[in-house]
C-alpha positions in Angstrom: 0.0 0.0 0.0 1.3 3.6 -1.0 2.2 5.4 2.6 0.9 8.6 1.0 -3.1 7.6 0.5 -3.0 6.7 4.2 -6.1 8.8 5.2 -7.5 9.6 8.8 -11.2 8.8 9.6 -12.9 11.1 12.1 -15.0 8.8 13.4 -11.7 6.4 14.6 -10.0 9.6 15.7 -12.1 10.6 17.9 -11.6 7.6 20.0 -7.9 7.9 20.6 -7.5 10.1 23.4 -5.0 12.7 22.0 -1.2 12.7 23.4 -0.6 15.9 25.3 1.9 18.5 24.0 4.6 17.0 26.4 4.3 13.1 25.1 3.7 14.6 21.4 7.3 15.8 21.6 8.5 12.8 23.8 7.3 10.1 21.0 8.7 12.4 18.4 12.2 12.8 20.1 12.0 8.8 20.9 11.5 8.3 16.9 14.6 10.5 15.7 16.4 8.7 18.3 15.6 5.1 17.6 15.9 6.2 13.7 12.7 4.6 12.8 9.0 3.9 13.8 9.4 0.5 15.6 5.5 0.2 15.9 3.6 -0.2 12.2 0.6 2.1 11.2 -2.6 -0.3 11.8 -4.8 0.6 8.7 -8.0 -0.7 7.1 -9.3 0.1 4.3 -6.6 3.1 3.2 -8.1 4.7 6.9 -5.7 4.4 9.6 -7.0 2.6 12.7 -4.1 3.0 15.0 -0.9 5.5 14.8 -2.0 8.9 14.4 0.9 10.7 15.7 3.1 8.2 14.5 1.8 8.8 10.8 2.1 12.6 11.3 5.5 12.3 12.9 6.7 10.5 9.6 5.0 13.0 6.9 7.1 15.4 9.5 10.4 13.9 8.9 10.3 11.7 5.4 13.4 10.3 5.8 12.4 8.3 9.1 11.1 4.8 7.8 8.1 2.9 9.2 5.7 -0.2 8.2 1.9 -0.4 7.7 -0.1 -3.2 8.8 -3.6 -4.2 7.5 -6.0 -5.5 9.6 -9.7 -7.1 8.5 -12.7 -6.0 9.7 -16.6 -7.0 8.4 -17.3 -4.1 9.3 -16.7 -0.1 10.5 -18.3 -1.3 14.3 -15.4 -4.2 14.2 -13.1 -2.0 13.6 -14.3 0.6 16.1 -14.9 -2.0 18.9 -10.7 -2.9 18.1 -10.0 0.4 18.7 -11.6 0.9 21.8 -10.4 -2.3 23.3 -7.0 -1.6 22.2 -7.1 2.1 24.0 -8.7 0.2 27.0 -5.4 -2.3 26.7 -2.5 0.2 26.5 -3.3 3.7 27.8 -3.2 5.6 31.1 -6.3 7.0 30.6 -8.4 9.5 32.8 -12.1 8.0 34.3 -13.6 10.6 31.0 -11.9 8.8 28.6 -12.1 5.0 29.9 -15.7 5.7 30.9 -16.5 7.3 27.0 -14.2 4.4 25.6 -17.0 1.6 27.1 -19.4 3.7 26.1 -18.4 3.6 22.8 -17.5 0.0 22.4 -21.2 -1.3 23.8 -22.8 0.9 21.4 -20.0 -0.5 18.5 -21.0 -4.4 19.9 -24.7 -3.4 19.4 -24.6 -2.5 16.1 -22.5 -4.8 15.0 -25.1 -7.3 15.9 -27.7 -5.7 14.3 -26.2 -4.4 10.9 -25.0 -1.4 9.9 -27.6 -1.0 7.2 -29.8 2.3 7.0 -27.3 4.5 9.4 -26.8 8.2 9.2 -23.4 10.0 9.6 -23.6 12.7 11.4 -21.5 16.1 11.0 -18.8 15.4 13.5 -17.8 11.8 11.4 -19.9 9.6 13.6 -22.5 7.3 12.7 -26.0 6.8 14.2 -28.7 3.8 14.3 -31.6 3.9 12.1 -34.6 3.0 14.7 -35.9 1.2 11.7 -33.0 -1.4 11.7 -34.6 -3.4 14.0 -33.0 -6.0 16.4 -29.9 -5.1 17.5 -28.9 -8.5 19.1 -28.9 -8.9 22.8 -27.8 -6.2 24.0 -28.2 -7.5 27.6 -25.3 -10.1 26.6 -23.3 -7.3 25.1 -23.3 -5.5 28.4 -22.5 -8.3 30.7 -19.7 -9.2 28.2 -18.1 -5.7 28.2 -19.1 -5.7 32.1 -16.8 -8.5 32.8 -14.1 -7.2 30.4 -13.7 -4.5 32.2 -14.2 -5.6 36.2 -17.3 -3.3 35.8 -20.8 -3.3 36.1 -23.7 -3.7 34.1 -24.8 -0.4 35.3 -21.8 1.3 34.8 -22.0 0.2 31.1 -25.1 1.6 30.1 -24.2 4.9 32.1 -20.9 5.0 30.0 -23.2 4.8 26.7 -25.5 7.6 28.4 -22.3 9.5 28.6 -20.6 9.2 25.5 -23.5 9.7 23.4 -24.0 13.0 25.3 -20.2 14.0 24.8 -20.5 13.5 21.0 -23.4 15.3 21.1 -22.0 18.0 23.2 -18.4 18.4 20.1 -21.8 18.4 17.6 -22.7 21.5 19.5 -19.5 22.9 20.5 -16.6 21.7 18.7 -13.4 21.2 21.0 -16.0 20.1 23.9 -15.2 16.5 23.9 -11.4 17.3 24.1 -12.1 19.3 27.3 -14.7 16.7 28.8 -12.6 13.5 28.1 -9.1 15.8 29.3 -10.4 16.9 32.4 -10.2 20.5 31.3 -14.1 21.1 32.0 -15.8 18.7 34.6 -19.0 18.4 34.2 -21.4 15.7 36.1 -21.5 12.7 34.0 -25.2 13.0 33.9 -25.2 16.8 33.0 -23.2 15.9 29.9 -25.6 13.0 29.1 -28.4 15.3 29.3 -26.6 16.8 26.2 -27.7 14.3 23.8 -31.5 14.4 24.9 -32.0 18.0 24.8 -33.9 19.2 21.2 -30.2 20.0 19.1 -31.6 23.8 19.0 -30.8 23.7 22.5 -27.6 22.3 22.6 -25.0 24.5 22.6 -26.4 27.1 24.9 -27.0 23.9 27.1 -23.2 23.1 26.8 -22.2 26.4 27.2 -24.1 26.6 30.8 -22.7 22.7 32.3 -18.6 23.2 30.7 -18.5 27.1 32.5 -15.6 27.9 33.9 -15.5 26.9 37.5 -15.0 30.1 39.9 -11.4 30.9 40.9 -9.8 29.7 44.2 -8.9 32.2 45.4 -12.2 34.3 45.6 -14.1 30.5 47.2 -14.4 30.7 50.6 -11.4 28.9 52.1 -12.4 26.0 54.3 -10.0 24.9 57.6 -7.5 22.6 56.0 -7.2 19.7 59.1 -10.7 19.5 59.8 -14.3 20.0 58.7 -17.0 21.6 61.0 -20.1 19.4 61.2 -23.5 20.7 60.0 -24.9 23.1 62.8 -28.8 23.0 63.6 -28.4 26.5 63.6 -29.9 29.0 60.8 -27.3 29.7 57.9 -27.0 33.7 59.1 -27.6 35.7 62.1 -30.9 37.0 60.7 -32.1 33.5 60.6 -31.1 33.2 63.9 -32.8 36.1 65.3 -35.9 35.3 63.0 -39.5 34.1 64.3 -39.3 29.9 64.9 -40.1 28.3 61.8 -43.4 26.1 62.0 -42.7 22.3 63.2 -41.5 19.8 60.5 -43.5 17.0 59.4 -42.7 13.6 60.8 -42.7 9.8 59.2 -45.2 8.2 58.6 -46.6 11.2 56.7 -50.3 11.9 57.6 -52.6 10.9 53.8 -52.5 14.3 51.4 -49.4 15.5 53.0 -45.9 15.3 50.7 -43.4 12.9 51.8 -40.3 15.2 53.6 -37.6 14.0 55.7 -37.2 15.4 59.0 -34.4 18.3 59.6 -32.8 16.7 62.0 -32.6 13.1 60.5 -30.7 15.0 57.9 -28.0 16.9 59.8 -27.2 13.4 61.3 -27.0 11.6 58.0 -25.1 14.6 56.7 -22.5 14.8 60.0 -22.3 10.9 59.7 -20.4 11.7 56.2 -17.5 13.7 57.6 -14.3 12.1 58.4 -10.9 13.1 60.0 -8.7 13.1 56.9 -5.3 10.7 57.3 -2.1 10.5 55.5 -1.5 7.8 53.1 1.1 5.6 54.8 3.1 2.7 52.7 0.8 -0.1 53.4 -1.8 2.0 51.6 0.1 2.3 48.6 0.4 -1.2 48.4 -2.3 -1.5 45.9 -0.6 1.7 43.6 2.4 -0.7 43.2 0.9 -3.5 42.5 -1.5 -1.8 39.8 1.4 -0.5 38.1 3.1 -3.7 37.5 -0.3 -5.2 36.4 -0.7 -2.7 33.8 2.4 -3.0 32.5 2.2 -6.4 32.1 -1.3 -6.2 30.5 0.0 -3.5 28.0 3.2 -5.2 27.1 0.9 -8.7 26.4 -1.2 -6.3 24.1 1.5 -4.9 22.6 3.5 -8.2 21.2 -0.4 -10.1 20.6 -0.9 -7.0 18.0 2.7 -6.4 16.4 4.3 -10.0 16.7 7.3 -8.5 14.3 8.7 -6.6 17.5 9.6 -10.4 18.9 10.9 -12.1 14.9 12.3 -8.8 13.8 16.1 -8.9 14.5 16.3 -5.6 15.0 12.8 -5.0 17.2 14.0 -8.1 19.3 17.6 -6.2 20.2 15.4 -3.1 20.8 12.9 -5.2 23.3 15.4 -7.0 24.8 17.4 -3.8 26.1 14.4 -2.6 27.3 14.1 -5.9 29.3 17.2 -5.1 30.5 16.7 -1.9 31.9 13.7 -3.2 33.8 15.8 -5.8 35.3 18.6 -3.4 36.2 16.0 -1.4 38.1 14.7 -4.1 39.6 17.8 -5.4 41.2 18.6 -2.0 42.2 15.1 -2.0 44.0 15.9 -5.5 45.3 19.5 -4.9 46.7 17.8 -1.9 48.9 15.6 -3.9 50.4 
């Protein structure tokens, strides 16, 4: 295949979770280093399905070689569900984007079940059911499957699709929005942003204008004691509530037939004084869990890695690459060892 009718789809874009400025330039330096692109451009179709930056990094610098590799999918929702699951394999990714990855990949499974006759694309590249279709397969399997995938639960699936369709509908509105969302830039509620994608599209934008606002500064918020949090008082919230006539007697449970069920002010000060806790230091034992996460990950993205580019393991010269790298861990390691 000619490396210059490689093409980028938006649709598969827009579920790579872009490198920052900082690990733009780190991957770039690592390239003119190494003298080549050790991983290949994943592609299907002429559209690239994995390598972005890698692609523009070598249209940056012609001289630098690199391979392609051609996958085959039935299908644009098998090739969108790889993606995901490959992002879900091999990234450090914020809870936006993990949570907008599953969403994406349930909604993939779904449709890929059903067909992927009678869809619409929509401005921003990405493609949406006909409710004419039909069946779309059991999507109840679908979710448990991608449940268990992902130590998750059903629940959380099906609020991931919630919020993913509302964050595409949200960059339909507002381009750059799902950038923000997914980076952590703008933090809206996960159910604000899915009420995105249910408001009438005329709406939209003033609607993701109000829940993406700037949050207030620092340093003009109230600052609250640092050690300790004061417990809701039974008080008034001001001295002229204080000073004010009593207020009349609250209802009580059972409520009495015609009168609106409301919980009793002073079952709610304790529930809400029940909340606060002292706040403690992390200590060693409760890092514990960071170390061993960290070597789990790496292990899980390494296995990825060499399942999907078997050449970095028969290659003579990705094999010298991988095994100094194997080195270096072990070097650490000992170091690590001998200390304790």
């Amino acid at each position: 295949m000619n490396p210059n009718v490689l093409k980028s789809d938006p649709e598969f874009q827009s579920k790579i979770p872009p490198l920052t400025f900082e690990e733009l330039n780190q991957l770039e330096a690592n390239i003119l280093r190494d003298g080549r692109i050790l991983n290949p451009i994943i592609v299907w179709e002429g559209l690239i399905v994995d390598g972005h930056n890698r692609y523009t990094i070598a249209k940056k610098h012609p001289e630098i070689p690199f391979t392609i590799h051609e996958k085959e999918f039935a299908s644009r929702y098998e090739a969108i569900i790889w993606i995901c699951k490959n992002q879900l394999g091999r990234r450090n990714l914020t809870p936006e984007q993990k949570k907008y990855l599953i969403g994406k990949q349930y909604e993939a499974e779904k449709m890929k079940l059903g067909g992927d006759h009678g869809n619409s694309r929509s401005s921003n590249g990405t493609f949406s059911p006909n409710p004419q279709n039909g069946d779309l397969g059991n999507s109840r399997t679908t979710c448990k499957k991608i449940a268990a995938e992902n130590g998750i639960s059903k629940n959380t699936v099906l609020r991931a699709e919630q919020f993913s369709k509302g964050v595409d509908a949200a960059e339909e509105a507002v381009p750059g929005t799902r950038q923000k969302v997914l980076s952590g830039e703008v933090k809206p509620t996960a159910s604000e942003i899915a009420s995105v994608a249910r408001a009438p599209p005329e709406d939209r934008a003033a609607l993701v204008a109000a829940i993406c606002k700037a949050k207030e500064p620092p340093s003009q918020k109230q600052k609250s004691p640092p050690a300790t949090t004061t417990p809701l008082s039974d008080a008034g919230t001001s001295d002229e509530d204080a000073t004010s006539a009593p207020a009349p007697s609250e209802p009580t449970f059972p409520p009495k037939a015609g009168e609106s069920l409301k919980a009793d002010r002073q079952q709610i000060l304790e529930i809400a004084n029940g909340r606060y806790h002292a706040k403690q230091l992390a200590d060693g034992a409760a890092m514990l869990c960071e170390v061993s996460g960290a070597v789990n990950s790496m292990i899980r993205r390494w296995e990825s890695v060499f399942r999907d580019y078997p050449d970095l393991l028969t290659d003579a010269g990705n094999r010298a690459v991988v095994k100094r790298t194997i080195q270096k861990v072990k070097d650490y390691l000992q170091r690590l060892e001998d200390t304790i």
